[in-house]
C-alpha positions in Angstrom: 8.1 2.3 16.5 6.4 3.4 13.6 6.0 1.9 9.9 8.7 1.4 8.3 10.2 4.3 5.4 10.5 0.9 2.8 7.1 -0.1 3.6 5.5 2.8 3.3 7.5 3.4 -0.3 5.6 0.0 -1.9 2.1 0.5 0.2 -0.5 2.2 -1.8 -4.5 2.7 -1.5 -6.4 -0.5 -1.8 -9.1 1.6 -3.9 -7.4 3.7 -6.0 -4.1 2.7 -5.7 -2.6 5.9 -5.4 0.4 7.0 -2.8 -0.2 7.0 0.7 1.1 9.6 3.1 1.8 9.0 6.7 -1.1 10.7 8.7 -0.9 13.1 11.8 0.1 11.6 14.9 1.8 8.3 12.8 -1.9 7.1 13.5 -2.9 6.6 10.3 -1.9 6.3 6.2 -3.7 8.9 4.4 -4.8 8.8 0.8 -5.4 12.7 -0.8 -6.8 11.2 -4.0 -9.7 9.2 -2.7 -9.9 11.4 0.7 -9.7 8.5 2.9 -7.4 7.3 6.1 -6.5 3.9 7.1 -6.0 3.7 10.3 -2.8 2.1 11.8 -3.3 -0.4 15.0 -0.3 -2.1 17.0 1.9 -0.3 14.4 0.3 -2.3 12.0 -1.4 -0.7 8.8 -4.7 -1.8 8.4 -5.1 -1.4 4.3 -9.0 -2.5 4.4 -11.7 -0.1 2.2 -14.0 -0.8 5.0 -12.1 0.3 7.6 -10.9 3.7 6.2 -12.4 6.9 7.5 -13.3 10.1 5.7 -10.4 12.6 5.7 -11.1 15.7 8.0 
């Protein structure tokens, strides 16, 4: 199913606040500024600092 193009549009990075980017594989909304990923579970963005990962 995938998120949503108008809920991507208002989303941004809980720690910088910067635009987020739809990741490879739809698995995941990537920030470029703070180099960080937040995964997506259940088609369901999860916009925690905690649970981002490290950009590859």
């Amino acid at each position: 199913m995938g998120i949503d193009k108008e809920l991507l549009d208002i989303l941004v990075c809980p720690k910088c606040k910067g635009d987020l980017e739809m990741g490879a594989n739809e698995e995941s909304l990537d920030c470029k500024t703070c180099s960080l990923k937040y995964p997506i579970r259940d088609d369901i963005p999860v916009m925690l600092i905690d649970e981002a990962l490290p950009l590859d």
